[in-house]
FIFI-179920 format. One record per residue (C-alpha): y, x, z; residue number from 1. Coordinates in steps of 0.5 Angstrom, whole numbers, plus 2048, in hexadecimal, padded with zeros to 3 digits. Example, Ala and Ser with C-alpha at 12.3 -4.5 7.8 and 13.67 -1.06 7.14 Angstrom:
<rs>
<r py="7F7" px="819" pz="810" seq="1"/>
<r py="7FE" px="81B" pz="80E" seq="2"/>
</rs>
This chain:
<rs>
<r py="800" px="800" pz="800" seq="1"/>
<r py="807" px="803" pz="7FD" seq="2"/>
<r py="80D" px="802" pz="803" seq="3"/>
<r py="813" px="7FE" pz="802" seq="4"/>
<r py="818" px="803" pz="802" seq="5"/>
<r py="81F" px="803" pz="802" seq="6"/>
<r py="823" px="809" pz="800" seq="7"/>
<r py="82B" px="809" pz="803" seq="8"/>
<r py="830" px="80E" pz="7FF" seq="9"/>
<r py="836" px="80F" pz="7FD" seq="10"/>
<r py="837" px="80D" pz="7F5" seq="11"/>
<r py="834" px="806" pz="7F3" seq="12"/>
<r py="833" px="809" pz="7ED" seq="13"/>
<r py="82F" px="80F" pz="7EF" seq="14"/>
<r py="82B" px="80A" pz="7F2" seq="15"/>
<r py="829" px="806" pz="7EE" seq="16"/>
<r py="827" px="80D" pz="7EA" seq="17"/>
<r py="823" px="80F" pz="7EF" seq="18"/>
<r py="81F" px="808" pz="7F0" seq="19"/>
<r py="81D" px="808" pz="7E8" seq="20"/>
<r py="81A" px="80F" pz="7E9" seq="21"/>
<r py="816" px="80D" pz="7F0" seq="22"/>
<r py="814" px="807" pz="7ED" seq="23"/>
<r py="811" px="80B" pz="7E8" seq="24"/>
<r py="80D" px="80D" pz="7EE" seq="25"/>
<r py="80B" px="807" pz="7EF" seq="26"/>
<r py="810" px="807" pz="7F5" seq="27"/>
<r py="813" px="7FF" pz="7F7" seq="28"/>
<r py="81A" px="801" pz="7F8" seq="29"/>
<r py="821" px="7FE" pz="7FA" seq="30"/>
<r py="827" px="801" pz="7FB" seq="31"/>
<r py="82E" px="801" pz="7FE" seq="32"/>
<r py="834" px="804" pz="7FF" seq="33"/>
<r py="838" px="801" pz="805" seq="34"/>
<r py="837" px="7FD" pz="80B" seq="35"/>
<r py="837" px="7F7" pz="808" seq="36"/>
<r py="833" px="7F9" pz="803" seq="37"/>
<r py="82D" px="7FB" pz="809" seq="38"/>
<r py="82E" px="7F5" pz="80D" seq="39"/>
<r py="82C" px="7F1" pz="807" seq="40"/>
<r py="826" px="7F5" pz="805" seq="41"/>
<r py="824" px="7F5" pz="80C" seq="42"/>
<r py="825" px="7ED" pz="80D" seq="43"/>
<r py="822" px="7EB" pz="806" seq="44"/>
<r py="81C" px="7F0" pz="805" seq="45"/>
<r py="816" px="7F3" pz="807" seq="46"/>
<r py="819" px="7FA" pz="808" seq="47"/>
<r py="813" px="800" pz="80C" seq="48"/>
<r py="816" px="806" pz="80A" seq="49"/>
<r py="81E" px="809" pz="80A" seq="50"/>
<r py="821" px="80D" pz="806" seq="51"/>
<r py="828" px="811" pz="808" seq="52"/>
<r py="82A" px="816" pz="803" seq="53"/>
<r py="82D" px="81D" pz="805" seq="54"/>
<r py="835" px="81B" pz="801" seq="55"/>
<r py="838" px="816" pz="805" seq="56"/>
<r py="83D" px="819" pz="809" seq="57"/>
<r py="83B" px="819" pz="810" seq="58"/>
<r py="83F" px="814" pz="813" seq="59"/>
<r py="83C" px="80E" pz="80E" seq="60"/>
<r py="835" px="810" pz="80F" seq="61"/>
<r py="835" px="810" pz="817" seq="62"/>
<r py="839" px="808" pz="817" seq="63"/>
<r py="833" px="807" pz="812" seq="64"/>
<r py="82D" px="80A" pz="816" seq="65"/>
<r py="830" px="807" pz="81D" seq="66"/>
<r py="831" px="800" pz="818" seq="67"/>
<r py="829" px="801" pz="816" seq="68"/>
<r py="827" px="803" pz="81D" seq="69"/>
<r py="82A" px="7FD" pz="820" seq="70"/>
<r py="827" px="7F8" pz="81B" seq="71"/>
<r py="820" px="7FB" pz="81A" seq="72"/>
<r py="81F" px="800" pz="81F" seq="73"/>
<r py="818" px="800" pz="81C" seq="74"/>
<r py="818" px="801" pz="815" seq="75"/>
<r py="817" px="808" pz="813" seq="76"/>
<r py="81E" px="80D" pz="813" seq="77"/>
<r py="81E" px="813" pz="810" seq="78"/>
<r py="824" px="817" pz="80F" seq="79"/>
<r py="825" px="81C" pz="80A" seq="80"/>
<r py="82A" px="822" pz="80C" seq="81"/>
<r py="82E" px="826" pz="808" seq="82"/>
<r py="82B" px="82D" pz="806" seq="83"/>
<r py="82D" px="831" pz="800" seq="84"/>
<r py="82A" px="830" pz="7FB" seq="85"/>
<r py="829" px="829" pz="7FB" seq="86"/>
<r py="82B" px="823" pz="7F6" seq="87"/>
<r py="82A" px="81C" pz="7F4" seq="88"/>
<r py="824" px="81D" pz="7F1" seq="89"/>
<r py="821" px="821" pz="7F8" seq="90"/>
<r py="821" px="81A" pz="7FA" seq="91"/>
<r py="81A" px="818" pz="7F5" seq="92"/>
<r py="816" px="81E" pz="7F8" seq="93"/>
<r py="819" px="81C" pz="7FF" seq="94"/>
<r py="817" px="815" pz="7FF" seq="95"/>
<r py="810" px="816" pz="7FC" seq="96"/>
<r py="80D" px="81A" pz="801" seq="97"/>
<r py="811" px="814" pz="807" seq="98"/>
<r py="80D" px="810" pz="803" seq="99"/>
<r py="807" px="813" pz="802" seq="100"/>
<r py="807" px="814" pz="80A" seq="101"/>
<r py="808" px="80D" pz="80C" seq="102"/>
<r py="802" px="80B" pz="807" seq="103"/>
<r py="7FE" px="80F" pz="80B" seq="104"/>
<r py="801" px="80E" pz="811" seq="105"/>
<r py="7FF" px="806" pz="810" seq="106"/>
<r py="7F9" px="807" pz="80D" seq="107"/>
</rs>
């Protein structure tokens, strides 16, 4: 069974072209870039898995990783760091391997 994952970043755009190259893994994915964005998702989908990518200036992402932990504190949460090195695209292999471990984790 695949996981529900949503991925939470900065540009819709890039979003959406991470989603068509996830889903080529065959990975159920939604997107969202603002709270708002979230709390829709969380409230009108089955989400498993969250996604939050490394380019969202600090302040942003910890309003919405405190809004995620507040609203499904259950959901799996991982955050990607800023490194050197890193890019949009490191998210694909970044959240293969999240949900390849909750594959295995709730097999």
């Amino acid at each position: 069974m695949e996981p529900n994952i949503l991925l939470i970043g900065k540009n819709l755009s890039t979003l959406e072209i991470l989603k068509d190259e996830l889903t080529k893994f065959k990975r159920k994915v939604d997107y969202a870039n603002s709270e708002e964005g979230i709390s829709q998702c969380l409230k009108n989908q089955k989400v498993d898995l969250i996604i939050v990518g490394a380019g969202l200036p600090y302040e942003t992402k910890d309003v919405m990783v405190k809004l995620i932990q507040n609203r499904a504190p259950k959901i799996q949460l991982h955050i990607m760091e800023r490194a050197p090195g890193i890019t949009p695209a490191s998210m694909i292999s970044y959240t293969n391997e999240k949900a390849i471990m909750w594959r295995l984790k709730n097999s």
